[in-house]
C-alpha positions as CSV (number, residue, x, y, z in Angstrom):
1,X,101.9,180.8,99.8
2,X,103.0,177.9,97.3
3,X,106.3,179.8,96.8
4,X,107.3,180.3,100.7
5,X,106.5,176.8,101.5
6,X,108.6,175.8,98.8
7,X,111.1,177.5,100.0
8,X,110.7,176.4,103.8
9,X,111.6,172.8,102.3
10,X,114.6,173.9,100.9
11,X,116.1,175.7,103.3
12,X,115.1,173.3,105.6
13,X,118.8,171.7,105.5
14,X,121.8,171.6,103.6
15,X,121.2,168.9,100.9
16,X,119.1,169.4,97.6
17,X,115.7,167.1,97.1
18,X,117.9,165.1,94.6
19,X,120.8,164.4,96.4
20,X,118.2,163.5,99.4
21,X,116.5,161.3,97.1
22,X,120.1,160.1,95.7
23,X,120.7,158.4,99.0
24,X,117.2,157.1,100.3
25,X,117.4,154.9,96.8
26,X,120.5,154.0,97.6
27,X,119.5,152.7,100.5
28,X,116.4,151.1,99.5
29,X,118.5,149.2,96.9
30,X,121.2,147.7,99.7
31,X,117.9,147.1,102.3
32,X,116.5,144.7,99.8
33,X,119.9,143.1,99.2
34,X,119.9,142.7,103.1
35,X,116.4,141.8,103.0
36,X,117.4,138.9,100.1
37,X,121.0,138.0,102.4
38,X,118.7,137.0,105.7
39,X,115.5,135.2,103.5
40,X,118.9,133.0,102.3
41,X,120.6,132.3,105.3
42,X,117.6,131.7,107.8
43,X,115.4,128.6,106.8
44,X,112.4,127.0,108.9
45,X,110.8,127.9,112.1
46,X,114.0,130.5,112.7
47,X,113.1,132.7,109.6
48,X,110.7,136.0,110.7
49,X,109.2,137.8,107.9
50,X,108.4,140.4,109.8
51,X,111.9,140.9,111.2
52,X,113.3,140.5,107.6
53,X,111.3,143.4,106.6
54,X,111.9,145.5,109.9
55,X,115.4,145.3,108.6
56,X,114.8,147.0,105.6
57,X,112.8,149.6,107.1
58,X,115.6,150.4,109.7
59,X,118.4,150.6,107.1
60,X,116.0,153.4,104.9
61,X,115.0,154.8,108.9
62,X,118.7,155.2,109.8
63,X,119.9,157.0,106.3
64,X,117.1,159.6,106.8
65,X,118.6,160.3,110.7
66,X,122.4,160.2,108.9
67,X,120.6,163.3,106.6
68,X,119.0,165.2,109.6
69,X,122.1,165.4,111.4
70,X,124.5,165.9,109.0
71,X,127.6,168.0,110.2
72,X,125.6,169.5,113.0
73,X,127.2,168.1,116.3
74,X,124.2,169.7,118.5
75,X,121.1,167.9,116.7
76,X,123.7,164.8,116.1
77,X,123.7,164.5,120.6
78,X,120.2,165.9,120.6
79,X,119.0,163.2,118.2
80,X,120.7,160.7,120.5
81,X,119.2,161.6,123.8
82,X,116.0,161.7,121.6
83,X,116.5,157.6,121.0
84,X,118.1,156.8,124.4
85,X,114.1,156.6,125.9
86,X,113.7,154.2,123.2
87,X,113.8,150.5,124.7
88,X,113.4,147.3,122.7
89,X,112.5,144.3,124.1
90,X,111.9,142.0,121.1
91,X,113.6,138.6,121.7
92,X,116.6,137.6,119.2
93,X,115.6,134.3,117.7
94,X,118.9,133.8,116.8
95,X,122.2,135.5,117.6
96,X,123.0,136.0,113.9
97,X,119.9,138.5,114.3
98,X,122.2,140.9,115.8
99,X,124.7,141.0,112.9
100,X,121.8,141.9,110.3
101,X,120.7,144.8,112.8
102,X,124.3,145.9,112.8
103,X,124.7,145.6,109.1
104,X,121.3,147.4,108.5
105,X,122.3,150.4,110.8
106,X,125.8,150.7,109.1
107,X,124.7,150.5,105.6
108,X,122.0,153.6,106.3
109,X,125.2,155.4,108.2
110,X,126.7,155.1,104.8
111,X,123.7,156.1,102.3
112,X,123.2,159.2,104.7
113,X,126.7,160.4,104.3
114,X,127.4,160.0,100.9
115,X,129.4,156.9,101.1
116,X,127.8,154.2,98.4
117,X,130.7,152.9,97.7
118,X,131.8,151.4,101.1
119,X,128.2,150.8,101.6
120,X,128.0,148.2,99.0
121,X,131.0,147.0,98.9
122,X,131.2,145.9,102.7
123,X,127.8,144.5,101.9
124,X,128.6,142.5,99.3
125,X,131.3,141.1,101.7
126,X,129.6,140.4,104.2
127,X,126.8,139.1,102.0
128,X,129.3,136.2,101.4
129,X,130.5,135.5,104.6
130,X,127.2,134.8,105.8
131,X,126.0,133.2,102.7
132,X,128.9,130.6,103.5
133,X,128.9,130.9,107.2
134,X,125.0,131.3,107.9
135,X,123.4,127.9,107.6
136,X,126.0,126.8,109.9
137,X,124.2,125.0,113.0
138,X,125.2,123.9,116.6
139,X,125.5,119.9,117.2
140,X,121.9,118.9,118.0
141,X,121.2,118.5,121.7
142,X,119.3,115.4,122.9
143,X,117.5,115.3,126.4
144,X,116.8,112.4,127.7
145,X,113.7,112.6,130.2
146,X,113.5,110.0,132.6
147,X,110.4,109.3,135.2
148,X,110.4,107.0,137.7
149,X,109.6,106.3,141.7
150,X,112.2,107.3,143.9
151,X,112.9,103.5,144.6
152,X,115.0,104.0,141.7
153,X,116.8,107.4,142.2
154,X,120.7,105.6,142.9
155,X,120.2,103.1,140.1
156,X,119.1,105.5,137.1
157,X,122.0,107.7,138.3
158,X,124.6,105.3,138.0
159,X,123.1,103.1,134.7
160,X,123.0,106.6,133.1
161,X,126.4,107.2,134.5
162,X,127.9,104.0,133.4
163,X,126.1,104.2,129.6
164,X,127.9,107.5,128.8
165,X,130.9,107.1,130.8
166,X,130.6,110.5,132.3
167,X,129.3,112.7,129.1
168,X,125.9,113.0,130.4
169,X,125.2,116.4,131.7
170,X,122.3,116.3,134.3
171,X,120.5,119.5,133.8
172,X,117.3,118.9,136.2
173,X,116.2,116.6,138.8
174,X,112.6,116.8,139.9
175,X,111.7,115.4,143.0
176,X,108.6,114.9,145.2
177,X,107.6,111.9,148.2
178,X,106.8,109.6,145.2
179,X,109.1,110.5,142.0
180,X,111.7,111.4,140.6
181,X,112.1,113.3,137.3
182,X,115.4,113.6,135.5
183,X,116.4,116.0,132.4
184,X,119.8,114.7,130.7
185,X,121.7,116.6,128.2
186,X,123.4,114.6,125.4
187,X,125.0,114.8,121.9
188,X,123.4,113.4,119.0
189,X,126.3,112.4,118.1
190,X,127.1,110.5,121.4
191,X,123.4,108.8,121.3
192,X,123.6,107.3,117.9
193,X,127.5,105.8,119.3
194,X,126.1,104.4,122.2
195,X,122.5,103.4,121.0
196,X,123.6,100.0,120.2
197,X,126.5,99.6,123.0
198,X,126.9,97.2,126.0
199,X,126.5,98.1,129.1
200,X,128.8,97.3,131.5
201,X,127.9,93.7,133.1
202,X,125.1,93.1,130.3
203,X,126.2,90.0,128.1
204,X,123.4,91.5,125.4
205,X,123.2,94.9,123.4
206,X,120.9,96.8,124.5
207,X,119.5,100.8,124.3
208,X,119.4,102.9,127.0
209,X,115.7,102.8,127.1
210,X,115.7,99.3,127.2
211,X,118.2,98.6,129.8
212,X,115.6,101.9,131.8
213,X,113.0,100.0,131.7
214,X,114.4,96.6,133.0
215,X,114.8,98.4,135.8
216,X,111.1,98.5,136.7
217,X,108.9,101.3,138.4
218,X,109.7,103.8,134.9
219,X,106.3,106.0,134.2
220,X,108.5,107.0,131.3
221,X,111.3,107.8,129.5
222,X,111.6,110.2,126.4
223,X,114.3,111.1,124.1
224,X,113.9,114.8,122.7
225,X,115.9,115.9,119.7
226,X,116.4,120.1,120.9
227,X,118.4,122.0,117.8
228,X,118.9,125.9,116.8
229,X,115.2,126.2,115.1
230,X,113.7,125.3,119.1
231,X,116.1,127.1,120.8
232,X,119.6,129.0,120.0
């Protein structure tokens, strides 16, 4: 009984156990390389341990399907029909997320067929790129969020207007009998140029929150600093 089973595992494809076990280390060894590439590159709210560690898993996951199929074109389309009824619906944090997945299912295409070489060497590669590349951010976003009665709907549209000369982006304007709410988009980069500017007509300095409120009738007004670790 021991001896037929042993044999059942044998013939059971058309690698030996060692050159099996050959490439699943092989592939454990470039996982945890990917595994210490996106613990590196991702900092703060952004980094997922569990998606770190789900990249591993895939990388070993995918080398094992490289061994199944092998050379055999009717399991390889079999084993693909199998995984088309597979959906995923987890949400990607950050669109570098989609890179790692690539790299992990590449590097376990080349520890299934035989191919270390090109396996680590394109991950060393693009271990660099991203370690040069990947803490690269977008300009922080700033919304300004203004509430007021709609006695003053014409005049926060044109003091915001004439403050920014025209690089305010008005993403959202609540409205109901009473209020008005609006939802600016603005560049760090242009709020800290124009926090201390003149406004046209104004013989004083003033900031935009300051020269809001003069106005009157403002419930409130609030600046909010929106970068990659909020939203990407």
């Amino acid at each position: 009984m021991r001896q037929m089973i042993l044999e059942m595992f044998e013939n059971s494809g058309q690698l030996d156990t060692g050159t099996i076990v050959l490439r699943l280390v092989a592939a454990t060894i470039i996982a945890a390389f990917i595994f210490l590439s996106y613990a590196i590159s991702h900092s703060g709210s952004i980094y997922s341990r569990k998606f770190n560690v789900s990249l591993a898993a895939l990388t070993v996951i995918t080398t094992v399907v490289m061994i199944v199929i092998g050379n055999n074109i009717a399991l390889s389309l079999g084993m693909v029909g199998a995984l088309s009824i597979v959906r995923f619906r987890t949400a990607i944090k950050d669109s570098r997320d989609t890179i790692y997945i690539f790299w992990a299912i590449v590097v376990g295409i080349c520890c299934g067929a035989g191919d270390y070489l090109v396996g680590a060497i394109g991950s060393v590669f693009a271990f660099l790129v991203l370690l040069i590349f990947g803490r690269i951010k977008n300009d922080n976003r700033v919304l300004l969020v203004i509430r007021s009665t709609r006695i003053n709907e014409d005049r926060i549209e044109a003091l915001v207007f004439q403050y920014f000369q025209r690089k305010a982006n008005m993403r959202v304007k609540n409205t109901t009998e009473t209020y008005v709410e609006y939802i600016y988009e603005l560049s760090k980069s242009l709020l800290e140029k124009k926090k201390r500017s003149e406004i046209p007509g104004d013989s004083e300095k003033k900031s935009i929150t300051d020269a809001l409120y003069e106005l009157g009738c403002i419930e409130y007004c609030n600046i909010v600093m929106q970068n990659d670790e909020i939203s990407s």
